[in-house]
Wavefront OBJ file of the C-alpha trace (Angstrom):
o trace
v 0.000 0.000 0.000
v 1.398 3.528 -0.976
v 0.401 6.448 0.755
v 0.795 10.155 -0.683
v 1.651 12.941 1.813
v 1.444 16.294 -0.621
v 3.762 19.169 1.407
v 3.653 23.062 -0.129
v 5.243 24.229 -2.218
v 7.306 21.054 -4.129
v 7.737 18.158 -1.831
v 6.305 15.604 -1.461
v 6.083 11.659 0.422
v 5.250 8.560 -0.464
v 5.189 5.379 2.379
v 5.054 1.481 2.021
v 3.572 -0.309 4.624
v 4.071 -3.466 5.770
v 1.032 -3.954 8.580
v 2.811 -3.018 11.076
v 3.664 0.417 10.158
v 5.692 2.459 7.574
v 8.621 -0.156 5.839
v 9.663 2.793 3.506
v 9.631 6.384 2.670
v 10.804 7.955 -0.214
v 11.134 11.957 -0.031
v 10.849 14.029 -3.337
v 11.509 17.632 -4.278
v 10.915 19.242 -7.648
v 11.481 22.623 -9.070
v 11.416 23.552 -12.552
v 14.017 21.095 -14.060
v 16.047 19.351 -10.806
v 14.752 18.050 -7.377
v 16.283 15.612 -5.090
v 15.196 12.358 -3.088
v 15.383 11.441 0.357
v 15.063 7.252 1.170
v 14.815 5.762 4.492
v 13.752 1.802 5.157
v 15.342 -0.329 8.480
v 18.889 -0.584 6.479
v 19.418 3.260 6.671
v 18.683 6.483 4.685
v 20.042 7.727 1.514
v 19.724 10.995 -0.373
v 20.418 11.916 -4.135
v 23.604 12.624 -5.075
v 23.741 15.157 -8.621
v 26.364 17.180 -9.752
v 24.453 19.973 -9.328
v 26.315 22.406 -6.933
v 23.571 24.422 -4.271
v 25.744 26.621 -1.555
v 22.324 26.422 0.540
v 20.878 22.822 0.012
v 17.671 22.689 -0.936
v 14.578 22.199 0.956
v 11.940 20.084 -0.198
v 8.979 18.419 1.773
v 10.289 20.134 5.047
v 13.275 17.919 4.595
v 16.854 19.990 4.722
v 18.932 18.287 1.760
v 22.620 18.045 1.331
v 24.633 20.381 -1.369
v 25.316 17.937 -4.429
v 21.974 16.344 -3.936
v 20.268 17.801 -6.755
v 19.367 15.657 -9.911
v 17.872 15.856 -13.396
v 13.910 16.312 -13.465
v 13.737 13.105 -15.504
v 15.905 11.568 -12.893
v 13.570 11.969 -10.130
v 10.300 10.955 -12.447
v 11.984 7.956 -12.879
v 13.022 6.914 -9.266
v 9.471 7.715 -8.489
v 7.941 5.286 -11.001
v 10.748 2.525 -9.718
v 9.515 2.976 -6.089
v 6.277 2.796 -6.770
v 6.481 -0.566 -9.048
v 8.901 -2.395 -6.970
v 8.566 -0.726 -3.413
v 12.131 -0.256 -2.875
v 14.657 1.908 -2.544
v 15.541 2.730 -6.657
v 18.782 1.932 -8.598
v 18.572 4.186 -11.112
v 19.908 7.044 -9.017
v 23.270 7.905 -7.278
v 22.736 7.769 -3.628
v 24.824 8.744 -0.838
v 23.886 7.471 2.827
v 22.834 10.013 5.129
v 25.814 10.447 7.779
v 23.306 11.631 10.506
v 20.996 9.333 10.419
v 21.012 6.703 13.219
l 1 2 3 4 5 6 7 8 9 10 11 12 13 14 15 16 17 18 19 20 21 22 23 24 25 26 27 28 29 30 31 32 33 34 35 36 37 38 39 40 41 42 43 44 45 46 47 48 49 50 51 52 53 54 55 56 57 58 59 60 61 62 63 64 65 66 67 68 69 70 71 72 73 74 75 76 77 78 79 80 81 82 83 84 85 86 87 88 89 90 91 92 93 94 95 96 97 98 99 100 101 102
């Protein structure tokens, strides 16, 4: 089951659930023609890692992203459609684990 959490003005979360609770989340930011993902299961969170440099990262969906973790538009469309099909954390991305999460 996916659920869709819409957050002002270009974020956005989606959820798996497992019965229990919430197995996975997948973050997503988009503006104009870049955005940037945030994934977090029980292994550990990830975010996006672009070449896309940002001095201030980026918020998105309340979430503070990293510098660097901006990627292609059609980048983050495609992650999306991945998650949703196979409810997992997508391969067709460069991801770098977050360092603060614990």
């Amino acid at each position: 089951m996916h659920v869709l959490t819409t957050t002002a003005p270009f974020g956005a979360t989606l959820r798996t659930t497992d019965g229990g609770g919430v197995a996975s989340e997948l973050v997503v930011g988009i503006h104009d023609n870049r955005g940037a993902l945030y994934y977090s299961d029980d292994t550990g969170s990830w975010y996006t890692h672009g070449p896309t440099p940002d001095d201030h990262g980026p918020v998105y969906a309340e979430v503070d992203f990293p510098d660097h973790s901006e990627i292609p538009a059609a980048d983050i469309r495609a992650a999306l459609t991945e998650y949703v099909h196979k409810q997992a954390r997508p391969i067709g991305v460069t991801w770098k684990q977050d360092p603060f999460a614990g």
